[in-house]
C-alpha positions as CSV (number, residue, x, y, z in Angstrom):
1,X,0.0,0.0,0.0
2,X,3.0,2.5,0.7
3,X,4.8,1.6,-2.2
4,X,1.8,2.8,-4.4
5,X,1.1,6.5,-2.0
6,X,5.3,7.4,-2.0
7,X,4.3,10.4,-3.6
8,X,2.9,11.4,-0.3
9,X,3.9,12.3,3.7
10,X,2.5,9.6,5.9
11,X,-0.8,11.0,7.9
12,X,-2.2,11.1,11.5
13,X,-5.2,9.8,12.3
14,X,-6.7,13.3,12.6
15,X,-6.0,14.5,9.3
16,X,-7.2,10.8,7.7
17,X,-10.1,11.7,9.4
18,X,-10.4,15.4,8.6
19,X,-9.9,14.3,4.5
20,X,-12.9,11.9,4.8
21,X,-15.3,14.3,6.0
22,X,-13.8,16.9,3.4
23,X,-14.6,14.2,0.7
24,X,-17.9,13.6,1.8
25,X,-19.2,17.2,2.5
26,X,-18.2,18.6,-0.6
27,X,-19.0,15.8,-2.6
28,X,-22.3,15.9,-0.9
29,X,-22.4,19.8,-1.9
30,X,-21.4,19.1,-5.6
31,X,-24.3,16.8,-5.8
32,X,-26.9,19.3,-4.2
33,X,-25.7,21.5,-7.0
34,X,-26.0,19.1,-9.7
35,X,-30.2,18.4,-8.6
36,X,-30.8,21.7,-8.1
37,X,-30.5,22.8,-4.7
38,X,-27.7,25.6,-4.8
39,X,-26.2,27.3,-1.8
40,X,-27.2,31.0,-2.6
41,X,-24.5,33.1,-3.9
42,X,-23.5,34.8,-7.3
43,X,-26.4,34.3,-10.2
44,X,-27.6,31.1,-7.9
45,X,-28.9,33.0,-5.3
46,X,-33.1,32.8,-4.6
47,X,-34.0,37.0,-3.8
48,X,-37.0,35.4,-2.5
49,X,-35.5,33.6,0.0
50,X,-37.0,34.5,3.7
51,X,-33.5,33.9,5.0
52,X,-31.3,36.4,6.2
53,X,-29.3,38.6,3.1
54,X,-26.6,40.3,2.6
55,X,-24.8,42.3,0.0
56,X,-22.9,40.0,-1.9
57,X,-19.7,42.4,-2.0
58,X,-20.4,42.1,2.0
59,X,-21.1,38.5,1.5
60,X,-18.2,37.5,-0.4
61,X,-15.3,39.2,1.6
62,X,-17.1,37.0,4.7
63,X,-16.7,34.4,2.8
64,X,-12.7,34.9,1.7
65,X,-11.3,37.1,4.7
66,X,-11.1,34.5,7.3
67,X,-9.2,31.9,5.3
68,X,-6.6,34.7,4.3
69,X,-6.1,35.8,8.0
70,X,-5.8,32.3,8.8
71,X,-3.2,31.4,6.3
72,X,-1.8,34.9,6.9
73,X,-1.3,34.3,10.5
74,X,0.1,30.7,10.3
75,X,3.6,33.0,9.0
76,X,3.5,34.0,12.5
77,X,1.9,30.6,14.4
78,X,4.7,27.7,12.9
79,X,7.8,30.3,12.3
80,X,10.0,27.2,12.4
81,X,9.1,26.0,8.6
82,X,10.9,24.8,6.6
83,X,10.6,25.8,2.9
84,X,7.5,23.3,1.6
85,X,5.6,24.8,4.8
86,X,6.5,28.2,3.5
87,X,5.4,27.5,0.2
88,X,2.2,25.6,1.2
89,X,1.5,28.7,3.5
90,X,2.1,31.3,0.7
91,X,0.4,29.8,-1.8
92,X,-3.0,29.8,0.0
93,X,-2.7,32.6,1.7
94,X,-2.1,34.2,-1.6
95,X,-4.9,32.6,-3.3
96,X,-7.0,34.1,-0.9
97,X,-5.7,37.3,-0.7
98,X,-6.3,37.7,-4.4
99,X,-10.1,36.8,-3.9
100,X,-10.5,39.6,-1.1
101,X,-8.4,41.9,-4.0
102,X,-11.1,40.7,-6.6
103,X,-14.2,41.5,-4.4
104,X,-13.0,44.7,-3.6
105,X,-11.6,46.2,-6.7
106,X,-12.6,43.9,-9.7
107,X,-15.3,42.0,-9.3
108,X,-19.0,44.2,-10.3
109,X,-21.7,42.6,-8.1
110,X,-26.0,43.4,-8.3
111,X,-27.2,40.5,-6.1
112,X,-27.2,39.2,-2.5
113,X,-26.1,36.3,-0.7
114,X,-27.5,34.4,2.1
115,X,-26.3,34.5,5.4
116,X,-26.1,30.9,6.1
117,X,-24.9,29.9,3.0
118,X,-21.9,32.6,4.0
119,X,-21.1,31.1,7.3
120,X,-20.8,27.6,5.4
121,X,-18.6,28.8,2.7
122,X,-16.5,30.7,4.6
123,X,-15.7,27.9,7.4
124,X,-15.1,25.8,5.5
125,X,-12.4,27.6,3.1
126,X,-10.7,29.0,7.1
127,X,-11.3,25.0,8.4
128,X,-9.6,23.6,5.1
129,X,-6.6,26.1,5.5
130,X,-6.0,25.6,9.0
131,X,-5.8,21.9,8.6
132,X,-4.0,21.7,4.8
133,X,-1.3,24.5,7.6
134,X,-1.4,21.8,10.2
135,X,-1.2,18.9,8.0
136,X,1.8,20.3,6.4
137,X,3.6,21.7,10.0
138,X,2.9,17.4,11.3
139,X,4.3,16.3,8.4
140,X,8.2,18.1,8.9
141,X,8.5,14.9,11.2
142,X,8.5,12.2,8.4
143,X,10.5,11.7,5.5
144,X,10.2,13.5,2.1
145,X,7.7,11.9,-0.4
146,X,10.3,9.5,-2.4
147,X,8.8,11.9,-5.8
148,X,9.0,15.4,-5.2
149,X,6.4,17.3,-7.0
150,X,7.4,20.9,-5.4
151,X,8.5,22.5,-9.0
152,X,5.8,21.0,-10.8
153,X,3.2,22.6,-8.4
154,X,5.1,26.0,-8.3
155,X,4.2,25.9,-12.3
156,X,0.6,24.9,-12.2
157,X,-0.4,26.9,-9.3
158,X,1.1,30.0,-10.9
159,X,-0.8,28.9,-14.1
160,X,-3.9,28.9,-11.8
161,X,-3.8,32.2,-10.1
162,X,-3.4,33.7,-13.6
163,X,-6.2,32.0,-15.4
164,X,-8.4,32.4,-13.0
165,X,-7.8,36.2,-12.4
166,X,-8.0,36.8,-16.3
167,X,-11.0,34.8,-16.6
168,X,-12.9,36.6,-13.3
169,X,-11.4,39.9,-15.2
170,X,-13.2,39.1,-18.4
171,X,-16.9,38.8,-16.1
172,X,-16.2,41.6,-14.9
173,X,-16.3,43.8,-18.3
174,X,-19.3,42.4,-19.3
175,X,-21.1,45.2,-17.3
176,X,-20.9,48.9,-17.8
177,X,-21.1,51.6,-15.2
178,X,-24.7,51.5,-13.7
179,X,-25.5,48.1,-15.1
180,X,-26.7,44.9,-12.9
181,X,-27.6,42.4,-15.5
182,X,-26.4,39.6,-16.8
183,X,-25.0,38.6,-20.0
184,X,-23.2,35.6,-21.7
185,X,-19.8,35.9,-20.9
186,X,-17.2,36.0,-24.4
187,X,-13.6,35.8,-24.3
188,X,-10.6,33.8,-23.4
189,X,-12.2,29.9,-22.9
190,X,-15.6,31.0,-22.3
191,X,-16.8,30.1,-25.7
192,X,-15.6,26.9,-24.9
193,X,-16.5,26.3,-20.9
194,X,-19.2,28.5,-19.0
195,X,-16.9,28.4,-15.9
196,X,-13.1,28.7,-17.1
197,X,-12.5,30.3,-13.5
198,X,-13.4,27.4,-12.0
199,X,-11.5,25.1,-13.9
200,X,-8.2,27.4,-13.5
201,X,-9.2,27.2,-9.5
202,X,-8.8,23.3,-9.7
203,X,-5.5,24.0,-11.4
204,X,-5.0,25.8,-8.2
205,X,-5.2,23.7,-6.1
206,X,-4.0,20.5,-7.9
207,X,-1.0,22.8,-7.3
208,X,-1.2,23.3,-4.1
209,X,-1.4,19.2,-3.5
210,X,1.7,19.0,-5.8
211,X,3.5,21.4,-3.6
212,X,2.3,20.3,-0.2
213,X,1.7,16.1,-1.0
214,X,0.0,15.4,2.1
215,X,-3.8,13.5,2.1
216,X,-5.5,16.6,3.2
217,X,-4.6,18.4,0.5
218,X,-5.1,15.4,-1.9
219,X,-8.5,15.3,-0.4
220,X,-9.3,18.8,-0.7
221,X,-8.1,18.8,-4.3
222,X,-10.6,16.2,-4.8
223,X,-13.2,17.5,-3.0
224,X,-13.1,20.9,-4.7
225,X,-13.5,19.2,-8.2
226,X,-16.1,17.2,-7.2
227,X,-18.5,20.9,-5.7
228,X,-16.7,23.0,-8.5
229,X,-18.2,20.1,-11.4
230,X,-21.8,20.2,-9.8
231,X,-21.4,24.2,-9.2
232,X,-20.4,24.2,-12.7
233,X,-23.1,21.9,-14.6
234,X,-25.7,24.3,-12.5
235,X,-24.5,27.4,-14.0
236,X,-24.2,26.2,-17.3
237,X,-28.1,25.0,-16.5
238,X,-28.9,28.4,-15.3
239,X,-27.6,30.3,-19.1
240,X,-29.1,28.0,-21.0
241,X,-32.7,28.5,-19.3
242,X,-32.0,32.4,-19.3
243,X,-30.5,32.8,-23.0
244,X,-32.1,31.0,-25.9
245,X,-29.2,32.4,-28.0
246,X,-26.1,30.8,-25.3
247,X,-24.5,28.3,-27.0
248,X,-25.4,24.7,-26.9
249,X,-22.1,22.9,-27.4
250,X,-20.4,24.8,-24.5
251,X,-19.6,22.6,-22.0
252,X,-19.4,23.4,-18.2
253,X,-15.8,22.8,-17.1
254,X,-13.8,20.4,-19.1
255,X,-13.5,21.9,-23.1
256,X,-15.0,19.3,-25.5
257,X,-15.7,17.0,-22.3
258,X,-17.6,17.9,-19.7
């Protein structure tokens, strides 16, 4: 069995344990997504909803904040890393800091979100940091991985950050000043995937695994496909039953797949 998982740190119980309920929440999630039943944010979200709103500028920095102070403060919490901690630690606090960046200065929003949806998202993403942190400080005790995948997650991570910024850039000119619809996005792999910034936030995070190589971040790698694929076929769902012009042979995620 460990001749076939070399490519990754041994694990504690607690973190085994912490990647199964990962797997199965999201998974879970993903699935809700695929029959219908979203968690409300972005062009998702029910207005008619008797829960508790929010702005969704408001809403998303809830949702991104905490996991960036988390990952921020881990700098301060394990100062003894060594340089595959570092990197773990930069790269998702960096990935998060860009998404409070986006809210605030790129991203054009008209909606809401719901409050409990919020408090889901966003403990999750600060829970899932922590732990992938953790996961990575337990680790320093054991032996490297016998293939070390550090470089090649460097590359795809950096690849991830970009295409996903580019792609959330694109949304973002879709609207002029003073305008809160929506229209079918064009540009870059949109008129090949409804949710390019998704699949470049996979790429993400299939770096981050490379980098790190421990189960936790395997299984949030995993995990995050499996929501991001529902979350994805859903919004493809929603512009098709909102545009009779929006193309029929874009796919959701995967170009000329899925």
């Amino acid at each position: 069995m460990m001749g076939t998982l070399d490519f990754l740190y041994p694990s504690s119980s607690f973190i085994t344990t912490m990647s199964m309920i990962n797997i199965l929440g999201l998974s879970f999630f993903g699935f809700l997504e695929i029959m219908g039943i979203n968690l409300q944010y972005s062009k998702l979200w029910n207005p008619n909803s008797k829960r508790i709103k929010v702005s969704s500028r408001t809403g998303m920095l809830l949702l991104y904040t905490p996991a960036f102070l988390v990952g921020f403060a881990s700098f301060w919490v394990f100062p003894e890393k060594g340089f595959r901690p570092l990197l773990v630690t930069a790269a998702l606090t960096i990935h998060f800091f860009k998404r409070v960046l986006e809210v605030l200065f790129v991203h054009k929003y008209s909606g809401g979100m719901v409050l409990d949806s919020i408090i889901l998202i966003s403990l999750g993403y600060s829970t899932s940091t922590a732990t992938m942190i953790h996961a990575q400080h337990i680790a320093q005790g054991f032996m490297e991985p016998a293939i070390d995948l550090k470089c090649t997650g460097i590359l795809l991570f950096s690849v991830g950050i970009c295409g996903n910024f580019y792609h959330h850039y694109l949304l973002s000119k879709l609207r002029g000043k003073g305008e809160k619809g929506y229209k079918i996005p064009k540009g870059g792999l949109f008129h090949q995937v409804t949710c390019p910034h998704y699949l470049f936030e996979i790429l993400e995070f299939v770096g981050v695994f490379f980098i790190s190589q421990t189960l936790y971040s395997l299984s949030f790698t995993i995990s995050t496909t499996l929501y991001l694929i529902g979350r994805s076929y859903a919004t493809r769902k929603w512009y098709i039953s909102k545009f009779e012009n929006f193309p029929r042979e874009t796919k959701a995620l995967i170009p000329y797949i899925f």
